[in-house]
KEKE-3310 file (N, C-alpha, C; in steps of 0.2 Angstrom, whole numbers, plus 5000, padded with zeros to 4 digits):
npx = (5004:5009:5012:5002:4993:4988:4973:4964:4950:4938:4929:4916:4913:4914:4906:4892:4889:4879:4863:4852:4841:4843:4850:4838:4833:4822:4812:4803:4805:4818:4815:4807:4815:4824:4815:4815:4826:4830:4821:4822:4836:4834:4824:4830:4842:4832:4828:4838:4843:4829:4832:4833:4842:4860:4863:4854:4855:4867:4864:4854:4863:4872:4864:4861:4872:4873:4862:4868:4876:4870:4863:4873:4876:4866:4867:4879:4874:4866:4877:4881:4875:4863:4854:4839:4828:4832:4844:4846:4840:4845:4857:4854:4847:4859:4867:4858:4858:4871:4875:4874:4884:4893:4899:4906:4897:4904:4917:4919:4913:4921:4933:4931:4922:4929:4942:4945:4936:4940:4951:4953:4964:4976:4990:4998:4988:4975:4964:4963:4966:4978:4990:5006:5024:5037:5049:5047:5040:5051:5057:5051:5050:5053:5041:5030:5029:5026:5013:5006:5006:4997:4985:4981:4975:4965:4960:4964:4957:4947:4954:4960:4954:4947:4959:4968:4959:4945:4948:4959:4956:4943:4938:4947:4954:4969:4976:4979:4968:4956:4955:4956:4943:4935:4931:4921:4913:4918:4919:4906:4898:4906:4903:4891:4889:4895:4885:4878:4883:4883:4870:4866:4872:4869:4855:4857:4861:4852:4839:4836:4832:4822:4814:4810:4821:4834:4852:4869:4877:4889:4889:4876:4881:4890:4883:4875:4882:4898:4901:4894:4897:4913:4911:4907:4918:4924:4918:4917:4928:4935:4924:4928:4941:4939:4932:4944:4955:4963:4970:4970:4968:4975:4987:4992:5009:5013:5008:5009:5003:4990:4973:4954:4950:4959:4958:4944:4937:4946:4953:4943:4933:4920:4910:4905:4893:4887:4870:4857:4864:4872:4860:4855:4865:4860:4866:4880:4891:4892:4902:4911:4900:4897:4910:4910:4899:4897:4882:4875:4858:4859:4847:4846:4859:4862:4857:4867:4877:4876:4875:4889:4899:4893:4899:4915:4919:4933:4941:4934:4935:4928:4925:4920:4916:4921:4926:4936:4941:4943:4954:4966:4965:4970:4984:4990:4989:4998:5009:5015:5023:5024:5033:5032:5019:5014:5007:5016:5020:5026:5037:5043:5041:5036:5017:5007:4998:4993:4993:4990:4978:4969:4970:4964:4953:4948:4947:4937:4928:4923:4919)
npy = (4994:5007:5024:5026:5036:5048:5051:5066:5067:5068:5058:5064:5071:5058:5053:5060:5058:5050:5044:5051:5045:5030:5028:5028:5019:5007:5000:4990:4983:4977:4969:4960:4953:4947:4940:4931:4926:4920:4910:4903:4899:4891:4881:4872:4868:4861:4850:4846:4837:4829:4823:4808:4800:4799:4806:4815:4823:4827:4836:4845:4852:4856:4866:4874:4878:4890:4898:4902:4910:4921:4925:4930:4941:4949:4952:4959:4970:4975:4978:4988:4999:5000:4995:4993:5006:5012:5012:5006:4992:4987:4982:4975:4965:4961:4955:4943:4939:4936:4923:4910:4909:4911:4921:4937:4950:4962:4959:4958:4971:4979:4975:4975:4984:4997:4997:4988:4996:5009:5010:5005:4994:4999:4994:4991:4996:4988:4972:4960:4949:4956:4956:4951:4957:4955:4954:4953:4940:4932:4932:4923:4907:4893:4883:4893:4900:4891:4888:4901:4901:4890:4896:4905:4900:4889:4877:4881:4893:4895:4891:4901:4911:4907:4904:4917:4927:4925:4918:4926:4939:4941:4934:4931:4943:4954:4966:4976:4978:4978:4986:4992:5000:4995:4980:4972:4972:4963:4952:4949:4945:4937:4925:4925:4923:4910:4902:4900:4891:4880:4879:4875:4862:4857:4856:4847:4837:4828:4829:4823:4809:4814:4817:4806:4799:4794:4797:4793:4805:4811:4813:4820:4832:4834:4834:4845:4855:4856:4852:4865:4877:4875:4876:4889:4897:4896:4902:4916:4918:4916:4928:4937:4939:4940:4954:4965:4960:4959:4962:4975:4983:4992:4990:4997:5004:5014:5028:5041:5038:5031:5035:5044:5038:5031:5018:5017:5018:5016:5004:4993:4978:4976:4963:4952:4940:4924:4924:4923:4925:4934:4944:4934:4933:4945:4956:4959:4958:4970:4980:4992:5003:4999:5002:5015:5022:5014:5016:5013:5003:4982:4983:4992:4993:4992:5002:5010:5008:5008:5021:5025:5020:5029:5039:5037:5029:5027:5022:5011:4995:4980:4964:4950:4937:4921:4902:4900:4914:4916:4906:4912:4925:4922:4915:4928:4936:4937:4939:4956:4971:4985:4998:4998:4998:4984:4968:4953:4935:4921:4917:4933:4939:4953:4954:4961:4970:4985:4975:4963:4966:4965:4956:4947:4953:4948:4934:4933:4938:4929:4917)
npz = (5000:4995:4997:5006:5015:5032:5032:5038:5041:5053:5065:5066:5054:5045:5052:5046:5035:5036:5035:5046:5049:5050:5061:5072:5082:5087:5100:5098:5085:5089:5102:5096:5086:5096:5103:5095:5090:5102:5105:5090:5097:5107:5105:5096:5105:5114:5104:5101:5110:5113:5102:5096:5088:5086:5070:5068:5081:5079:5067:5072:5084:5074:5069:5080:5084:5075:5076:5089:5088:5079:5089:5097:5089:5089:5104:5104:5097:5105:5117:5112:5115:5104:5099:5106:5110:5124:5135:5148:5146:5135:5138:5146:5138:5132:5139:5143:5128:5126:5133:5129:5121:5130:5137:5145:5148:5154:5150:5136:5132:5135:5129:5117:5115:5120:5117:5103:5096:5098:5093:5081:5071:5075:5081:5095:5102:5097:5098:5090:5079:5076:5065:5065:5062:5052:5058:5071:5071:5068:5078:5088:5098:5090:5092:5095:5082:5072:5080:5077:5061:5063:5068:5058:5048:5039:5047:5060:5066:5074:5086:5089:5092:5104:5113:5111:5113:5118:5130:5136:5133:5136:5148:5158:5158:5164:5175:5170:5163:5168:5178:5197:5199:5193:5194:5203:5193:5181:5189:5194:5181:5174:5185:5182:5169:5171:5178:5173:5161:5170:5177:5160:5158:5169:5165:5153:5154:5165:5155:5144:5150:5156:5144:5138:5132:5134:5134:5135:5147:5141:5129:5127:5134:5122:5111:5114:5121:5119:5108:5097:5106:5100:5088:5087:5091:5081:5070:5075:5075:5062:5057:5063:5056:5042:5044:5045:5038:5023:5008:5003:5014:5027:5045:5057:5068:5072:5079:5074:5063:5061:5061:5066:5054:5044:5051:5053:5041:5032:5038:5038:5032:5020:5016:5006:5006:4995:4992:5003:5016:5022:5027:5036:5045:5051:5046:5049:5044:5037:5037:5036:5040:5051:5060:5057:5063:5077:5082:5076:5073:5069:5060:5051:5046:5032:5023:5029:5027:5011:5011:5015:5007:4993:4997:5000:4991:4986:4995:5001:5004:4999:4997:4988:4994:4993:4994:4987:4984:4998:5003:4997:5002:5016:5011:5005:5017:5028:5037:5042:5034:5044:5040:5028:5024:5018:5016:5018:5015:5024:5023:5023:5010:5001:4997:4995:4983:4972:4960:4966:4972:4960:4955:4964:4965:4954:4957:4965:4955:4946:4955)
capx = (5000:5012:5009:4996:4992:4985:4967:4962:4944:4937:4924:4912:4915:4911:4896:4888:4887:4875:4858:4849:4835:4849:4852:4835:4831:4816:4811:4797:4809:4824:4814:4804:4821:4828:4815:4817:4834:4831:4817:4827:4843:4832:4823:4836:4845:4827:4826:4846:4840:4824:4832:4834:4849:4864:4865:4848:4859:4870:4860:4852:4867:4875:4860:4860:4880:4874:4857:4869:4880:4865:4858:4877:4876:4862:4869:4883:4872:4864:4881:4883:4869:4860:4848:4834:4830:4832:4851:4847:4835:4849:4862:4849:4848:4866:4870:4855:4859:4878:4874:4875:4891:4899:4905:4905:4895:4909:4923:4919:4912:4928:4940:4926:4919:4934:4946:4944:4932:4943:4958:4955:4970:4983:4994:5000:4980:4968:4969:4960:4970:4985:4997:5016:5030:5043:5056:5042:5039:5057:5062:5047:5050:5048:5032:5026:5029:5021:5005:5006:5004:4993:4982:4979:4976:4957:4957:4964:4954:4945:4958:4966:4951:4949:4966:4971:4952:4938:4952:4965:4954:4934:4936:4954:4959:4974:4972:4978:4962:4948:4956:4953:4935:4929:4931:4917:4910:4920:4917:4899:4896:4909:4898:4883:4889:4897:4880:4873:4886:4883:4864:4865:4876:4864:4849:4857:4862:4847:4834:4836:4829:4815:4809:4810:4826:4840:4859:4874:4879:4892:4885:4870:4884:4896:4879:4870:4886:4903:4901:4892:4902:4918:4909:4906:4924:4926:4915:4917:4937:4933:4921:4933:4947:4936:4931:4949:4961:4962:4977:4969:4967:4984:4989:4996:5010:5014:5000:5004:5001:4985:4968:4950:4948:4963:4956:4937:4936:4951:4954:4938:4930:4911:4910:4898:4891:4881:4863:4853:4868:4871:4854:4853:4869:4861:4871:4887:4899:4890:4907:4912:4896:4896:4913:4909:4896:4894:4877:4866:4858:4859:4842:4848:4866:4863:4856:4871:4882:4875:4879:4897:4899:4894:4903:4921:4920:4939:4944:4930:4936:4922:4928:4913:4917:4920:4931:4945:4946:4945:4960:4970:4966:4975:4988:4993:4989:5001:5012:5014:5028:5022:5034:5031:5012:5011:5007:5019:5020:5029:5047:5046:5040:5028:5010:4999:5001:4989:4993:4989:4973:4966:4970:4961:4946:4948:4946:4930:4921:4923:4915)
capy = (5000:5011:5032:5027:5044:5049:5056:5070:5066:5066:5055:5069:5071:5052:5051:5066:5056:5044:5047:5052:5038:5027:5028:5028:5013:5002:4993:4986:4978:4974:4964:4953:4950:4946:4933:4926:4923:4915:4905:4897:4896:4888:4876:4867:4866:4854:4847:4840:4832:4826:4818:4798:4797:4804:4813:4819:4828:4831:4841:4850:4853:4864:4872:4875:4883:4895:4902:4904:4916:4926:4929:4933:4947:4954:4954:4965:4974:4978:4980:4996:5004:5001:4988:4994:5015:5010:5009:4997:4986:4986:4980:4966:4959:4959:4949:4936:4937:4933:4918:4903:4906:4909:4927:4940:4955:4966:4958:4961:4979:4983:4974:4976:4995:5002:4995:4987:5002:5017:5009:5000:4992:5002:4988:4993:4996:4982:4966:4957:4947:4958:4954:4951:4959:4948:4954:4951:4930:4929:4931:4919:4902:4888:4881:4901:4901:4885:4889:4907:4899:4886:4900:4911:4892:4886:4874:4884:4899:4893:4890:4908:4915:4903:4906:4923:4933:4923:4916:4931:4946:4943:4928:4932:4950:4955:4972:4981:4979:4979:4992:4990:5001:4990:4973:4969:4971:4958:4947:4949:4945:4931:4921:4925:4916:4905:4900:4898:4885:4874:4878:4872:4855:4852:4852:4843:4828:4826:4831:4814:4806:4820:4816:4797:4800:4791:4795:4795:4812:4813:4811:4825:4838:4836:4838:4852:4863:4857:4856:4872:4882:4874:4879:4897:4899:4894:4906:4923:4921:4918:4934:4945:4940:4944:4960:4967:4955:4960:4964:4983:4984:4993:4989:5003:5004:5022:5033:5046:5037:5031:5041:5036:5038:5025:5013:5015:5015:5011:4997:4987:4977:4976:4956:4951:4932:4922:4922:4928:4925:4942:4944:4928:4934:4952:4964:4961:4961:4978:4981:4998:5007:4999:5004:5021:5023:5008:5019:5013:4998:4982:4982:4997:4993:4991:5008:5015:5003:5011:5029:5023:5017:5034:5044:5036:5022:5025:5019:5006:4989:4976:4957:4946:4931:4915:4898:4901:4922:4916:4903:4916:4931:4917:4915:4934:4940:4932:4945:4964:4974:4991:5003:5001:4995:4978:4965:4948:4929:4918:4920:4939:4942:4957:4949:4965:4978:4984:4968:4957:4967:4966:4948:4946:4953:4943:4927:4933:4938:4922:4915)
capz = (5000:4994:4996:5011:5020:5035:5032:5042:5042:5059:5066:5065:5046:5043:5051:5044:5029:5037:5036:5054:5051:5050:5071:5075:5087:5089:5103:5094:5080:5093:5104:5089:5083:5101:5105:5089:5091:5110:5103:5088:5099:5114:5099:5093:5109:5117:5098:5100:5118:5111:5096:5098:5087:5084:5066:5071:5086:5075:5063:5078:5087:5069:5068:5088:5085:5070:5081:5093:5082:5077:5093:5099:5084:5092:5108:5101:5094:5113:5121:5109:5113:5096:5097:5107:5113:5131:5138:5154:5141:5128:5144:5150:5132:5129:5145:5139:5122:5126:5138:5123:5118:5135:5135:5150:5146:5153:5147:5130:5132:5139:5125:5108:5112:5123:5112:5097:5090:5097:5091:5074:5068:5076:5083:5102:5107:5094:5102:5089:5074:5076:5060:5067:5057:5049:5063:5079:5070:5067:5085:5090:5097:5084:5093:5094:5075:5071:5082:5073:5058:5065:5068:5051:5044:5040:5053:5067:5067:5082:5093:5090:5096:5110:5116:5111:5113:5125:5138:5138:5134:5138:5154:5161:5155:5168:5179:5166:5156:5174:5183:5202:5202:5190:5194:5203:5187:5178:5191:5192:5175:5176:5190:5179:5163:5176:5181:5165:5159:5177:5172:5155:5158:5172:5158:5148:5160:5166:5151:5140:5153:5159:5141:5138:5126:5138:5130:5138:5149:5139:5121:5129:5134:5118:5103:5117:5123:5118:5101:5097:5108:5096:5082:5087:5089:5075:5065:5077:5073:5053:5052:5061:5051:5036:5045:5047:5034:5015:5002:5003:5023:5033:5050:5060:5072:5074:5080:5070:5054:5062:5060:5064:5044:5041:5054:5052:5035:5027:5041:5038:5027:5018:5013:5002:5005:4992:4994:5010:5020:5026:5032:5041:5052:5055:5043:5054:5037:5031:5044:5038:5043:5059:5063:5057:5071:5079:5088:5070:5074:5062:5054:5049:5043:5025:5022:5031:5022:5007:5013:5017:4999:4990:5002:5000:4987:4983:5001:5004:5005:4998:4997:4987:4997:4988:4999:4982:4987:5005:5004:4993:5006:5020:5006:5005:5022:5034:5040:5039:5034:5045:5038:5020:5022:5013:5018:5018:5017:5033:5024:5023:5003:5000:4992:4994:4980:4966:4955:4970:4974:4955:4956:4970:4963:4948:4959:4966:4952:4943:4957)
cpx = (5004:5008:5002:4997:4988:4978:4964:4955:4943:4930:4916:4910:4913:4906:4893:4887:4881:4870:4855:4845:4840:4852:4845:4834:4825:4815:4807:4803:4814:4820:4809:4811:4824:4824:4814:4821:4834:4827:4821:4833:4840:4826:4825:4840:4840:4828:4835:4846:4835:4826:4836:4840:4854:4865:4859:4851:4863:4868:4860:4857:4871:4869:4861:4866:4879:4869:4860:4874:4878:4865:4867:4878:4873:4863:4874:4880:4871:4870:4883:4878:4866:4856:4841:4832:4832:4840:4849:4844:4840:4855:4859:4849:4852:4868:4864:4857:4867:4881:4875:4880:4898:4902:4900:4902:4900:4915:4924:4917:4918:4935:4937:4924:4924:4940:4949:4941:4937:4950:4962:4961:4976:4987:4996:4993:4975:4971:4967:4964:4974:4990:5003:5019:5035:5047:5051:5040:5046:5059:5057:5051:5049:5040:5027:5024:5024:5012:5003:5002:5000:4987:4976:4978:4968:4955:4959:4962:4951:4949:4963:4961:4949:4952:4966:4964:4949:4943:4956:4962:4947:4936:4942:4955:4963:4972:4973:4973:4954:4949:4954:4947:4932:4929:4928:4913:4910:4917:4911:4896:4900:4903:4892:4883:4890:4891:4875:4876:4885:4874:4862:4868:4873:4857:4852:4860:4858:4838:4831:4830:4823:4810:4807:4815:4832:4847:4863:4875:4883:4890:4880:4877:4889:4893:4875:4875:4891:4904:4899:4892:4911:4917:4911:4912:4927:4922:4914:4926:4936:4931:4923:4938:4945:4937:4938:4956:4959:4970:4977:4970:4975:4980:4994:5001:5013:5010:4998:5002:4994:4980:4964:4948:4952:4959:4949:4935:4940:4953:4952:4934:4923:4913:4903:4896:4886:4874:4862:4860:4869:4865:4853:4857:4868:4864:4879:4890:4896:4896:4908:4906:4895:4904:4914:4906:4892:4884:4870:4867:4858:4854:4841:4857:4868:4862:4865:4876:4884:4879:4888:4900:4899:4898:4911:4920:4928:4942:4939:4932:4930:4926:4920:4917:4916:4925:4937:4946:4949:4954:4965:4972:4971:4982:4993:4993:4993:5006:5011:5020:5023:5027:5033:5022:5009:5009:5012:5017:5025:5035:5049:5044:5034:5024:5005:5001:4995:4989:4989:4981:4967:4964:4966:4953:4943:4945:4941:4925:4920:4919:4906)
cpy = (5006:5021:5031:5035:5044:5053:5060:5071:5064:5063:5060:5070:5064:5052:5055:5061:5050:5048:5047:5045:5033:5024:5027:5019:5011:4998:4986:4978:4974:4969:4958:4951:4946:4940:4927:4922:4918:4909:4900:4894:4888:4881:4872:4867:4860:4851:4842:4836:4827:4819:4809:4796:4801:4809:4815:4824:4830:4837:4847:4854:4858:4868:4875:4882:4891:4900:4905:4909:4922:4929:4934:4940:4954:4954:4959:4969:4980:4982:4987:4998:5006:4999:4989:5002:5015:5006:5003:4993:4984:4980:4973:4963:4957:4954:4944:4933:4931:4926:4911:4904:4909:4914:4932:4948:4962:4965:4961:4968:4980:4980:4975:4983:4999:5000:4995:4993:5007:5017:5003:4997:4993:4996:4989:4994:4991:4979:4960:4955:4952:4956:4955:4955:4956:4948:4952:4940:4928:4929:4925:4910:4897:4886:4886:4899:4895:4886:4896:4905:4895:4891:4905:4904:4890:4882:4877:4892:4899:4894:4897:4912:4913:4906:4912:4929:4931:4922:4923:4939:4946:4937:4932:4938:4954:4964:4977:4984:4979:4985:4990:4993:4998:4981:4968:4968:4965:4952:4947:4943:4940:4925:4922:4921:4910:4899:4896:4891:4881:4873:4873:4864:4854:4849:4848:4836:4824:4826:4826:4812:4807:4819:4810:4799:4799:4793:4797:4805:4814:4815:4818:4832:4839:4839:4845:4857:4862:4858:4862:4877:4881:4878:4887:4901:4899:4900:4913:4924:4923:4924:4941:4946:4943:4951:4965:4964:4957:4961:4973:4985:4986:4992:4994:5001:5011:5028:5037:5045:5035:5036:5037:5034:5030:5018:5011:5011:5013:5003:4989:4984:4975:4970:4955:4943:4929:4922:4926:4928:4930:4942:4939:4931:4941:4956:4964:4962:4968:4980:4989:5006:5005:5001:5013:5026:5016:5011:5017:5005:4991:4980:4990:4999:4993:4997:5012:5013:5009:5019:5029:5024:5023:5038:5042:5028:5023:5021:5012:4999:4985:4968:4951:4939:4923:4908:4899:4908:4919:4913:4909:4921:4927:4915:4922:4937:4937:4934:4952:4966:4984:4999:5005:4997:4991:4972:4958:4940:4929:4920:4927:4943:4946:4953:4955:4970:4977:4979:4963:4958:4967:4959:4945:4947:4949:4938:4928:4934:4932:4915:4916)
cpz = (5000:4995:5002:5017:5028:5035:5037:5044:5049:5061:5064:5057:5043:5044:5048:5037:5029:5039:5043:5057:5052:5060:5074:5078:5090:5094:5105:5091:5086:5098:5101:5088:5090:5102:5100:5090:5096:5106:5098:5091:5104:5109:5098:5098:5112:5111:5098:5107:5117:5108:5097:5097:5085:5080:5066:5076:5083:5070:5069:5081:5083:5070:5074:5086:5080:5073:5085:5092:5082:5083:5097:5095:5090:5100:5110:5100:5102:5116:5118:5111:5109:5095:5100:5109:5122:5134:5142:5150:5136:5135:5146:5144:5129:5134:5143:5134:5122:5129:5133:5120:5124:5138:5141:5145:5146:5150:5138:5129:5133:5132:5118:5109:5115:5121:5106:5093:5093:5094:5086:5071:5071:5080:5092:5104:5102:5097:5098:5081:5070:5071:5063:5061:5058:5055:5072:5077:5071:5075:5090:5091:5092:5084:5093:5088:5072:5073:5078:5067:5057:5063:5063:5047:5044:5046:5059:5069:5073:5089:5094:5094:5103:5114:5118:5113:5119:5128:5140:5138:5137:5147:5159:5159:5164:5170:5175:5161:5161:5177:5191:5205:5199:5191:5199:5197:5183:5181:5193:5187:5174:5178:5184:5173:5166:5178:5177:5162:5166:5173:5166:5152:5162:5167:5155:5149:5159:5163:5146:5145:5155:5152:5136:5131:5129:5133:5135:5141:5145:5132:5123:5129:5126:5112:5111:5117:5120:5111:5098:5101:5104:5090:5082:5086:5084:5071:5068:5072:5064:5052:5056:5059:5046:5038:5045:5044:5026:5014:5003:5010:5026:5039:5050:5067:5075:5073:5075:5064:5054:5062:5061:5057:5042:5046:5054:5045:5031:5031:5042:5031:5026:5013:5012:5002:5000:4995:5000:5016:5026:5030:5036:5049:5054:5054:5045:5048:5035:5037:5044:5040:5051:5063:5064:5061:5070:5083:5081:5071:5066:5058:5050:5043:5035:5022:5023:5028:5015:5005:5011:5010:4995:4992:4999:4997:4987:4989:5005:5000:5005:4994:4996:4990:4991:4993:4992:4987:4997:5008:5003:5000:5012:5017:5007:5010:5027:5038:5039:5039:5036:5044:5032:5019:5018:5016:5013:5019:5021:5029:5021:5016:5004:4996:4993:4990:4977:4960:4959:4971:4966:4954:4960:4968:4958:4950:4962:4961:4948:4947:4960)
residu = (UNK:UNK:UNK:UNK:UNK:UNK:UNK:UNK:UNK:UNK:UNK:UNK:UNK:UNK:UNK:UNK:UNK:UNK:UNK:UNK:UNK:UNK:UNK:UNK:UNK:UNK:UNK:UNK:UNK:UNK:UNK:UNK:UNK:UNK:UNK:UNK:UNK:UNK:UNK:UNK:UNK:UNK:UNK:UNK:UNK:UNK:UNK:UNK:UNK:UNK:UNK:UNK:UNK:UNK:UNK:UNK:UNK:UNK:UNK:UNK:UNK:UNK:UNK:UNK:UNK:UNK:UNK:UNK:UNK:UNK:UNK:UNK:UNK:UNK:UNK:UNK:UNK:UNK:UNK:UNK:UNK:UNK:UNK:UNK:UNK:UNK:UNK:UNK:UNK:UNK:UNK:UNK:UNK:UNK:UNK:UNK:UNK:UNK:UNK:UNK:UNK:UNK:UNK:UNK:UNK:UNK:UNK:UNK:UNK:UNK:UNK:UNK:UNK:UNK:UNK:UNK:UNK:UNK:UNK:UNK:UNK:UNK:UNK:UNK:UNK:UNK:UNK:UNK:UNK:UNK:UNK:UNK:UNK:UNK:UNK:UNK:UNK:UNK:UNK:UNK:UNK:UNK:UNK:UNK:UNK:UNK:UNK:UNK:UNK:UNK:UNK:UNK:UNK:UNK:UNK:UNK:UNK:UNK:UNK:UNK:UNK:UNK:UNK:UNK:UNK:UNK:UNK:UNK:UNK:UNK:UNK:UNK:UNK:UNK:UNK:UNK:UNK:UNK:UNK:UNK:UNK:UNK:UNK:UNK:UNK:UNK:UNK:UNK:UNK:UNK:UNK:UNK:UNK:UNK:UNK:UNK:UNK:UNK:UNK:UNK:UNK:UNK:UNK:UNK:UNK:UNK:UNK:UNK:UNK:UNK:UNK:UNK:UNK:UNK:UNK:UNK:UNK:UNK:UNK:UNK:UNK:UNK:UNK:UNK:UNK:UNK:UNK:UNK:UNK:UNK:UNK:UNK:UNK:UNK:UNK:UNK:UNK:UNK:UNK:UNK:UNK:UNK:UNK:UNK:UNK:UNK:UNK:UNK:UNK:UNK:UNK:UNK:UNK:UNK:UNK:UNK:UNK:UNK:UNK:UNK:UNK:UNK:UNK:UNK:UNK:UNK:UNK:UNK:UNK:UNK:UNK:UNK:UNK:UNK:UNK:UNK:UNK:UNK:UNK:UNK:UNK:UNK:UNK:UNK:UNK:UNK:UNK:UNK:UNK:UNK:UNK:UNK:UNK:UNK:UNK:UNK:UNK:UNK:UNK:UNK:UNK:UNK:UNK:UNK:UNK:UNK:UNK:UNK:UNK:UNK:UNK:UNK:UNK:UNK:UNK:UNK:UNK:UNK:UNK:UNK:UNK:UNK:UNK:UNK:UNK:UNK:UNK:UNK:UNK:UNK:UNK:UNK:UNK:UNK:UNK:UNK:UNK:UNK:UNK:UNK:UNK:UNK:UNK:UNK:UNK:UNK:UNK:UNK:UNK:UNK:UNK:UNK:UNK:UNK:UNK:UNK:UNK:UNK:UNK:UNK:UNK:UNK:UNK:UNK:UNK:UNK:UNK)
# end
């Protein structure tokens, strides 16, 4: 990314491009959509206890993991204060929403909106699929490097977030990230998820049996919780590498080359998924309208998407999703060179430039 600048555009400047109605907030909509989401999570969670035999649990159990995705969307969406007009109602439905895939309502407020949004990309404050620099891998252990690569890899997407995000930043985050007036908070909300997982492994022990459907404890715990909590991790790490990994997308490590302009809008990406996809998962990839203000809810995010798009197409990152672009983008994205803003393969070669980026489009539109 040769000649990249710093844009002087201030948050103020971007929003203004988004229409008003675009913020407004429904309490009507948000909570249709809210007990929808509980309803099918909480569905298909009794429908994979019910079911006699196994790829019937099976079945149920992916469905269970992808319900439980959405509704974490729209618990997101709560935690911003977007999703209903009512701060403490948007806070209560983020801490429900949040509760099937395990995550503390403060931890994430604290590492996704006191973070991650005020400090897109920039590498010393994101804490979320941070690209190394050739001279930060190279000095890495072997078994570092290998899980490193493990990681940016189709099959280990899951366990970076696992590791590196839910245990280190949302469940565990160290006093530099609670402070000591806030850590009743953490720990509140800890116990509370805390309660929910004893909770939902006691249902799931003893619910076979409660509805003449006997199977192992174990076999009840691994299609009800373990596996679609595997899952999830597996599909939150995927769509925010998408949301913040491209050929076009910089990484910053020197503030003053950061801006919110390079970070918001240069920083994110608007992925396009075949068919209804998008709307299944709640607009979450229309990303760079929600990073622009997170405060527009997401039955709303398409419109604002829109906006985004007229407003600053030369700078708006749009990736048609295809598994070839996908593999490819995991191909050229592997390091970062942050003085000359390119990104690299593991042994050091640039792979992001205007060739790679035409190329790149070339292998989605074909798909």
């Amino acid at each position: 990314m040769p000649g990249l600048q710093s844009n002087s555009l201030r948050a103020s400047d971007v929003r203004a491009n988004i229409p008003a109605a675009a913020r407004r907030r429904s309490t009507v909509k948000g909570l249709f959509l809210f007990s929808v989401g509980v309803g099918l999570y909480s569905g298909t969670l009794v429908a994979t206890v019910l079911s006699p035999w196994w790829p019937l649990k099976l079945a149920f159990s992916l469905a269970n993991a992808f319900f439980l995705s959405t509704l974490f969307v729209i618990g997101h969406d709560a935690c911003h204060d977007a999703f209903v007009s009512y701060r403490w109602l948007n806070a209560v439905l983020a801490r429900i929403a949040f509760l099937p895939s395990w995550h503390s309502y403060a931890g994430w407020q604290h590492s996704h909106n006191h973070i991650h949004h005020v400090w897109t990309n920039l590498r010393q404050k994101d804490c979320v699929w941070v690209p190394l620099s050739k001279e930060e891998y190279d000095r890495l252990p072997g078994w570092r490097r290998a899980l490193h690569r493990r990681y940016r890899s189709l099959p280990g997407l899951g366990a970076y977030y696992f590791l590196e995000v839910y245990l280190a930043k949302i469940i565990f985050p160290g006093k530099e990230y609670r402070g000591h007036k806030s850590a009743w908070r953490f720990l509140a909300d800890d116990l509370f998820v805390a309660s929910f997982i004893a909770a939902q492994a006691g249902f799931l022990a003893y619910a076979p049996s409660w509805f003449g459907t006997p199977c192992p404890v174990v076999e009840s715990l691994f299609f009800g919780q373990w596996l679609p909590f595997t899952i999830w991790n597996w599909l939150i790490a995927f769509l925010i590498l998408l949301h913040h990994t491209h050929p076009r997308i910089p990484w910053f490590d020197v503030p003053q080359e950061w801006s919110f302009y390079n970070g918001q809008i240069r920083g994110t990406s608007h992925v396009v998924f075949p068919g209804p996809i998008n709307w299944l998962i709640h607009n979450i990839m229309e990303h760079t309208a929600h990073h622009a203000d997170s405060r527009v809810p997401l039955y709303h995010l398409v419109a604002a998407q829109k906006s985004m798009r007229q407003a600053f197409s030369d700078d708006i990152v749009e990736h048609r999703f295809s598994l070839r672009s996908f593999r490819y983008l995991l191909k050229v994205c592997q390091l970062y060179d942050y003085r000359n803003h390119c990104w690299m393969n593991w042994a050091g070669e640039p792979t992001s430039s205007s060739t790679i980026d035409v190329e790149l489009n070339q292998v989605e539109s074909t798909l």
